[in-house]
Structures are given as C-alpha cells and as structure tokens.
C-alpha positions in Angstrom: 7.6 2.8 -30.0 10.6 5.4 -31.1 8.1 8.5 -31.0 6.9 10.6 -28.9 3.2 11.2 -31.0 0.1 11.2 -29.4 -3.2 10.7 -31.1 -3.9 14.0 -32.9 -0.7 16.0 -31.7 0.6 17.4 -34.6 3.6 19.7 -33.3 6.7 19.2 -34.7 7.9 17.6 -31.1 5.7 14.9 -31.4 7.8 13.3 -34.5 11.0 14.0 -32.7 12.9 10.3 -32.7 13.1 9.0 -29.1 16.6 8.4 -28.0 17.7 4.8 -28.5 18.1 2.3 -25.5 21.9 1.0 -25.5 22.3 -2.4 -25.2 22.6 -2.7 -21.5 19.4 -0.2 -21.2 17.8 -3.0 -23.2 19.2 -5.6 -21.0 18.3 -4.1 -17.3 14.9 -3.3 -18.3 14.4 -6.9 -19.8 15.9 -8.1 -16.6 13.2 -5.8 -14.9 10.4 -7.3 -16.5 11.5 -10.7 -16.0 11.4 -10.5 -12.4 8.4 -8.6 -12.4 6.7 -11.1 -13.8 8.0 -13.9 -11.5 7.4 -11.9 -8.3 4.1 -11.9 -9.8 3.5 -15.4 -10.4 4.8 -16.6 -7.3 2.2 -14.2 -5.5 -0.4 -15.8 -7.9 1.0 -19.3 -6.7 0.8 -18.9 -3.2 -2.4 -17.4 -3.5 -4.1 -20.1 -5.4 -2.3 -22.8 -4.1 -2.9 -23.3 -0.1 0.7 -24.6 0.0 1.7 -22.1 -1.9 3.2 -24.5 -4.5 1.5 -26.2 -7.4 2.1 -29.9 -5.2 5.6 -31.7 -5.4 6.3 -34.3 -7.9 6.2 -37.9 -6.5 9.4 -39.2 -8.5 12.4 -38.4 -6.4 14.6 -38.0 -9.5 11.9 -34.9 -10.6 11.7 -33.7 -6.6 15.3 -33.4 -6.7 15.7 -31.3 -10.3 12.6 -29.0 -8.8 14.4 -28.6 -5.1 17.3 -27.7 -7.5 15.4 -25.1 -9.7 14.2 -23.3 -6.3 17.5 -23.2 -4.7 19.2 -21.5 -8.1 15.9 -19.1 -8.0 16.5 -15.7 -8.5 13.3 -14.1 -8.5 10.7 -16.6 -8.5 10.8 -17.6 -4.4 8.5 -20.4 -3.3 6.2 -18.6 -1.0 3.6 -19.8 1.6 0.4 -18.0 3.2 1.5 -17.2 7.0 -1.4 -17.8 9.7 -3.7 -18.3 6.8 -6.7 -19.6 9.1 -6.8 -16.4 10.7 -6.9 -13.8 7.6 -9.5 -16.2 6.5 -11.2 -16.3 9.6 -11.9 -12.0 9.1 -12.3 -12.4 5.3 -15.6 -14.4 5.8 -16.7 -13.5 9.0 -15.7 -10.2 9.3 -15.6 -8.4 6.0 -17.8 -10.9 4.3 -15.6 -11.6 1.3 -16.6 -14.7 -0.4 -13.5 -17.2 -0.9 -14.5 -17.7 -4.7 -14.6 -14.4 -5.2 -11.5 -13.4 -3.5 -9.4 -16.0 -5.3 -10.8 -15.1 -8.8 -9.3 -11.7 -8.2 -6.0 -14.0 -8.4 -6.9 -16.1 -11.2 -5.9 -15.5 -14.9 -8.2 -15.1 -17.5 -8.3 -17.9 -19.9 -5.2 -18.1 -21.9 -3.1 -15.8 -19.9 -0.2 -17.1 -17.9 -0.6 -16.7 -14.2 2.0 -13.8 -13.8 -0.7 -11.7 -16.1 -3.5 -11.7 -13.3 -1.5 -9.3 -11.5 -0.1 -5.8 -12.8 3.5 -4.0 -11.7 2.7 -0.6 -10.1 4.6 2.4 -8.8 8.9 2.1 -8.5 10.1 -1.5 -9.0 13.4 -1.0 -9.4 16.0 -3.6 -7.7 15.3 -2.2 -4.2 13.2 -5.1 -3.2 10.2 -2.4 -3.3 7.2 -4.2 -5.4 3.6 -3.5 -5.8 1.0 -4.9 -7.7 -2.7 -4.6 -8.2 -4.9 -7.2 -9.6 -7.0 -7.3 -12.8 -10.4 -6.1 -11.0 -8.9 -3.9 -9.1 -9.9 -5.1 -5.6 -6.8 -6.1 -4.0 -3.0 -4.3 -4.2 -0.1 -6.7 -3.5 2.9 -4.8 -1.5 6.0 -6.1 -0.6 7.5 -5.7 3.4 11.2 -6.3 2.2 12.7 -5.2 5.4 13.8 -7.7 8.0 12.8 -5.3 10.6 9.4 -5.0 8.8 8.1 -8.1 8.3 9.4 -10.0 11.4 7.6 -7.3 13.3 4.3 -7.4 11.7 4.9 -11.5 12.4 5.9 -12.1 15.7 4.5 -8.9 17.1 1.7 -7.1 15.3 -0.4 -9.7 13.5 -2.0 -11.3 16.4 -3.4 -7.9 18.2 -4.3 -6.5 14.7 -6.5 -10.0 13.9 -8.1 -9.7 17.0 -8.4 -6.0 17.0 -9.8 -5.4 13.1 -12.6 -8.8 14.1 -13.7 -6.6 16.7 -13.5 -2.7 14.9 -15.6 -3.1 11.7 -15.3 0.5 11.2 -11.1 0.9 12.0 -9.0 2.7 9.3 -6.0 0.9 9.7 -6.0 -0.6 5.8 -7.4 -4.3 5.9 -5.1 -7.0 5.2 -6.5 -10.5 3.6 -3.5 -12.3 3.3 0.4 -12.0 4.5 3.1 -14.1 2.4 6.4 -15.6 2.9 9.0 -17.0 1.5 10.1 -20.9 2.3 13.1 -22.8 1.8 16.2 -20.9 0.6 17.0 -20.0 -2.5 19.9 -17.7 -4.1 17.6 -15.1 -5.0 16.4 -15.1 -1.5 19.9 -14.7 -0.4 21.1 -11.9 -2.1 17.8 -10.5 -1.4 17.4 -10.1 -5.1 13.1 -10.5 -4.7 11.3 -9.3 -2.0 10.6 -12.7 0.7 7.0 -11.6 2.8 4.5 -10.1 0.9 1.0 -8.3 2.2 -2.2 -8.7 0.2 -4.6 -5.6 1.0 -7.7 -3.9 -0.1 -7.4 -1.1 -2.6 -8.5 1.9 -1.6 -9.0 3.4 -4.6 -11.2 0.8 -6.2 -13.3 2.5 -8.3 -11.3 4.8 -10.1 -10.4 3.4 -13.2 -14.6 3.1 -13.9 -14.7 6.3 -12.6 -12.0 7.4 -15.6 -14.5 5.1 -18.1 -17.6 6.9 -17.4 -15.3 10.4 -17.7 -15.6 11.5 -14.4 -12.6 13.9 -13.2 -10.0 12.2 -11.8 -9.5 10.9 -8.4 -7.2 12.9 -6.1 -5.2 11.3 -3.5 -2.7 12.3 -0.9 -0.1 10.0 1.5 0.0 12.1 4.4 2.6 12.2 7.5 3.7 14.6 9.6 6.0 16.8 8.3 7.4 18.9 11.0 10.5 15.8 11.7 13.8 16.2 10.5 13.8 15.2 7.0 17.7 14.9 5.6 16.6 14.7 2.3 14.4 18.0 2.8 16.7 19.7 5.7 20.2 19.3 5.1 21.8 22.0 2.8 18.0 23.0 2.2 17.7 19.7 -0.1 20.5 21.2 -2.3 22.1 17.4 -2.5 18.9 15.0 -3.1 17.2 15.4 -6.0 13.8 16.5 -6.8 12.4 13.5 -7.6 13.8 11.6 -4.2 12.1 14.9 -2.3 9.0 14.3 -3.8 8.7 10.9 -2.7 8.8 12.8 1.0 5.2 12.6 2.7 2.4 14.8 0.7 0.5 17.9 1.9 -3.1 18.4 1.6 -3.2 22.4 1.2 -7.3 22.0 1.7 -9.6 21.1 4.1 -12.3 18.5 4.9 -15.7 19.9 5.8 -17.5 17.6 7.6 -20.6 17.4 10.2 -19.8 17.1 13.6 -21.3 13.2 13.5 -18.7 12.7 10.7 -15.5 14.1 12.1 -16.1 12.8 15.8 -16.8 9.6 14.0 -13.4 9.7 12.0 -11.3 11.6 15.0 -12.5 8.4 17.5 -11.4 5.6 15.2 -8.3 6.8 14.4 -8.0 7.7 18.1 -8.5 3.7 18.9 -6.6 2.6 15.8 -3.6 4.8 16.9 -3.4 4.0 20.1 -3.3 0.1 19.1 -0.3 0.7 16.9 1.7 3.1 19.6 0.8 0.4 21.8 2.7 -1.9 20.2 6.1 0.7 19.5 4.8 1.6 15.6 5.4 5.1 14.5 6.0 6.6 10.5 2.3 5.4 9.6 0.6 7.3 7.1 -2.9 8.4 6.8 -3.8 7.6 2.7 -6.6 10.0 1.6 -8.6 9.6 -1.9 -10.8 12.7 -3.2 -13.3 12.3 -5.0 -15.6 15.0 -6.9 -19.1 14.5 -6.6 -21.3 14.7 -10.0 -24.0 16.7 -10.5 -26.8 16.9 -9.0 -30.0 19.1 -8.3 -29.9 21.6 -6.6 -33.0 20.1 -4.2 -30.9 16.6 -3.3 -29.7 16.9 0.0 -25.7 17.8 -0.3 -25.1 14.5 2.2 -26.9 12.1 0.4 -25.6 8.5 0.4 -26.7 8.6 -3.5 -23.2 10.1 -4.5 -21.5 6.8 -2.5 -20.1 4.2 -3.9 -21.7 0.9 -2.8 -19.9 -1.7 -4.5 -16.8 -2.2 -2.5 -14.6 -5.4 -2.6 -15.9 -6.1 0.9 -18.4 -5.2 3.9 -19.2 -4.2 6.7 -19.7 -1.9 7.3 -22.2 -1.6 5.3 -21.8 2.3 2.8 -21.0 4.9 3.8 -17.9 4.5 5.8 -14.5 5.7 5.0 -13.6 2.7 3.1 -16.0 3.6 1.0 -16.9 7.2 0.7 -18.1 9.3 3.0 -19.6 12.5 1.6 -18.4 16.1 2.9 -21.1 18.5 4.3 -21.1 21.1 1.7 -21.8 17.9 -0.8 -18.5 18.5 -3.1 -16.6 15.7 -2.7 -16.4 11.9 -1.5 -13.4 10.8 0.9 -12.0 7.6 1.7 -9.2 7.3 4.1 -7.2 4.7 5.7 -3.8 4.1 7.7 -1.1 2.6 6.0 2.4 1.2 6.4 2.6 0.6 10.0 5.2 -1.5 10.2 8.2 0.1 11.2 8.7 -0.5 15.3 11.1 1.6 16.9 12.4 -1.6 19.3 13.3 -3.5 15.8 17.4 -3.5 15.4 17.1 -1.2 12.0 15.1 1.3 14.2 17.8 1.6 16.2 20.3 2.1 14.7 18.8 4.6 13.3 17.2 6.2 16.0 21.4 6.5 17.5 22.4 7.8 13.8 20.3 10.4 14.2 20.8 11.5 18.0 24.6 11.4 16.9 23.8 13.9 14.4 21.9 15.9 16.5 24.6 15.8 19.0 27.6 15.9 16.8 26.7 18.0 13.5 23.5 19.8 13.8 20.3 19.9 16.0 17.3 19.1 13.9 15.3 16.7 16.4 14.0 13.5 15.3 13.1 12.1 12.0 9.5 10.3 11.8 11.1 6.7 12.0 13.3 7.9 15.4 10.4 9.6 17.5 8.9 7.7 20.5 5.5 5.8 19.5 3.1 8.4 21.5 4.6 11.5 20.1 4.1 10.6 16.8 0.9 9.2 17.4 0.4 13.2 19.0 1.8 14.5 16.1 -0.4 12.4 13.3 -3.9 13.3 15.4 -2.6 16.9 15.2 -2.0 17.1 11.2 -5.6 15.0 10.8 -7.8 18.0 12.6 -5.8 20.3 10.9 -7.3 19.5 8.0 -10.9 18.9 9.0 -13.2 21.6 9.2 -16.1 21.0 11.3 -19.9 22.4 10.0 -22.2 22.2 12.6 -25.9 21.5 11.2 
C-alpha cells in the first residue's frame, strides 16, 4: 500500500503518498522475507521431522544434488532436535503437554506451506537475531546465535536445568520444550548468514491476542534488569552518540508496584531465590525477569478481589495447576493479573565472549573513565544480588 489511510481517517495526512522504496530497498527487504521464511521452515522441519529432515533420498545421484543444495544453503540450515529425549521427557511428564498437541502447534494448516505455521516477530534484521511465534500462539521460537550462547546452554546448562525444572513445577525460569541445532555445514552457516541453535519456549503472553478479540484493554508488559550497571549506550556522553531507538532497546522500568499478600510474594521471592541461585551457580548473569500485566474485568463489588475467577486457566501446559505465575496470579487489591518469568539466561561470564568483554570494560574503567561493571561483566552473585533487589522493589506486600 502507497498510503498512509486508516479506516475512517479523513485528515489530509492520511492521503499523503508514502515515499517510494528504491530498488535496492525493494531488494533487502525481499531478501528479508526470503530468509524469514526459510529460517522458518527449517524450524517447522526439525520440529516435525524427528531427524530433523524430511528422510534422505535412496538414489545416490539425488543424495548427492540434495548434500549439494545444503552445502550452497544460505538460509535454510538442516537442523536437528538436541537431547530430544530429555525435553520430551518434561513435556509429558512434567508439564503434561500432549505430543499431538504440541506438534500441531508446528503444523500448517491445509494448504499453507510449512514456513506459514510460524510468524516473524520483533527485529529480524541480518544480525542472526530471529523470533517467531506460532499460529496458536502457545510456543515463541528464539534464536541463540552466539557461540558463547548456545555452546553454554549445551555443554553446561541444559543438563542441571532438565533436572532442576522436573523437579521445580512452580520455577520461573521460562520453560523450554525443545533446543535446535544446526547439522552438516553449509555456506549460510558459515558466514553465519541464519541463526544455527534455536530454543523453542512457552509464550508467556498467550492469551493476549483473545484478550484483544473480546476488547479487553491491552496487555502491558515489561523486560526488566537491573539498571544501576554501566550502560555505554545510556552512560557515555549521557547517550548523546546512540540513538534513541538503540537506548530503548536498554532494559525496561516498571514505575509501579505489585501488591501482593504476604502468601503471594514469599511464594514468588522463594522461587526466584532457588531459580537464581541455580543459574549463579552455574556463572549466568544479564537474565531478565519478563513481566505481563494484565487488567482485571469487572466485577461485583461482593466477589472476593483474589478470586481465581479473573485467571486464566487454559494455558499451553500444567502443572501447576492455575493460578501460578505462568498463568496469572491475581494482586491483592484485585486490579490486575501478573505473570512473570526469567528469561535469556544464557550469557556465562567463563565463556570466551564474556571475557573479553569483561577485560574491555575493566580497561575502560581503568584507562578512560570509572563507571563499574556492565550487567554482562559483573560476577554471577552480584548480579543475582542486584536482580532480587530490583524484584522487592517493586512488590508491595498487603498483609491480610
């Protein structure tokens, strides 16, 4: 579309011609959408495939042409399902997700190609950096890009976190179903042109677009870190030489505050207490806590302000069983529904990318100016300190 219009806008900006797209705009965002689409279906492979591949062809003359084809890949990686017994294994037993149900989340609807069963969300861009969600809405699809990232969460975090989340049904730290890699190499892989590992994870804000449906006001939600580190993009020159988009991709700030009973927030301050000290345990700092708002509807003014009535109980998997901060939990003056869980944890300060960082930044402090650490150079147990701290700071505690 060339216009700006909206249905019934009328102003005289609404007919104003768009700029048009010069030919390379038209090309890089074709380009875009291509790989979008085959990031996406490889997902949707790997997913549906227990290999990860569609099966190889038995005539050598056709296994040849398609080793071929993946080698000169650019986007399109063949990807396999890493440790898939033991995601699985918490799937069924632990979070009661049904395998058929699970994969149909995957699966396109008749007559749509498989990349359509999964829909580009947030900044693509050529980063590496994809996320998806699929067509229900149950699961998100992010990418771990980084070397640093992914080998971690392989070789040193997956095992304590499968035991750990089979035997903490109520944990925060955001449940992960399945965890994807690239196999074989490729050009694309390479030049690093498409992301190789892949998480798939619950979505925490499930809900919402039937929420929107029904006209309900709109979710609220808030990635919160710390934000008393050294930020360069925040703290040098007073931000003068980033931009204000790039500073408002910094971590959020919830100017408000959770009431809650005293059952509720000693419930929420001891799992994050356990789930914390698993990841500092294991060297991971720059987590986030992810927290959705929801307003309640309205109600009479006899209905108990905490009842489990304004909870959602159809989430993509149990237990436990609603409410639970997956879910919803309801705030004790009965004005809104949270959910809350801790995301991004893999970034381990023993890694090589951590650092070299970590010296970057004591060189600065040494050399150029003293600012202290950034989030991604602190040691494990102070920022673990420092992310208990910012969550009671927002939690107000109403005694019944």
């Amino acid at each position: 579309m060339w216009y700006n219009a909206k249905p019934n806008d009328t102003s005289p900006s609404a007919f104003e011609p768009r700029p048009k797209i010069s030919i390379v705009g038209r090309f890089l965002r074709t380009t875009a959408m291509g790989r979008q689409e085959r990031i996406a279906r490889s997902v949707v492979r790997a997913i549906l495939n227990s290999t990860g591949v569609e099966g190889r062809p038995r005539n050598p003359i056709s296994w040849i042409l398609a080793v071929i084809s993946v080698f000169f890949s650019l986007y399109q990686l063949a990807l396999r399902k890493i440790r898939p017994a033991d995601f699985a294994n918490l799937r069924r037993e632990h979070w009661k997700v049904d395998d058929d149900d699970y994969v149909n989340s995957f699966r396109p609807r008749e007559d749509d190609k498989q990349e359509q069963a999964l829909s580009a969300i947030g900044d693509m861009g050529f980063s590496g950096s994809t996320f998806y969600s699929t067509a229900d809405q149950k699961y998100l699809v992010k990418s771990v890009p980084r070397y640093s990232e992914h080998s971690f969460f392989r070789d040193d975090l997956l095992t304590p976190y499968v035991e750990y989340m089979a035997t903490h049904p109520r944990s925060l730290l955001v449940r992960i179903c399945d965890f994807l890699g690239a196999s074989g190499f490729s050009i694309g892989r390479i030049l690093r042109l498409a992301p190789s590992h892949h998480i798939v994870m619950e979505n925490i804000m499930f809900g919402r677009q039937l929420a929107k449906d029904r006209g309900e006001v709109d979710w609220e939600d808030w990635d919160l870190k710390p934000t008393s580190y050294f930020y360069p993009e925040r703290d040098i020159a007073d931000g003068a030489l980033t931009s204000e988009a790039t500073k408002n991709q910094l971590a959020d700030e919830f100017h408000d505050r959770m009431i809650l009973t005293r059952e509720q927030a000693d419930t929420f301050f001891a799992s994050l207490e356990e789930d914390t000290r698993l990841l500092a345990a294991h060297n991971a700092v720059d987590y986030s806590l992810f927290l959705v708002r929801m307003r309640t509807p309205e109600r009479d003014a006899e209905e108990d302000p905490g009842s489990s009535q304004m909870v959602p109980t159809n989430p993509p998997s149990v237990p436990p069983d609603p409410p639970s901060w997956r879910t919803g939990v309801a705030s004790a003056d009965g004005k809104y529904i949270f959910r809350a869980a801790i995301l991004d944890f893999f970034w381990a300060k023993h890694k090589i990318q951590p650092r070299i960082m970590t010296l970057l930044v004591t060189l600065w402090n040494v050399l150029i100016s003293r600012q202290g650490h950034m989030s991604i150079t602190t040691t494990p147990d102070e920022y673990r300190e420092r992310f208990m701290k910012m969550v009671r700071g927002i939690v107000v505690v109403r005694d019944e």
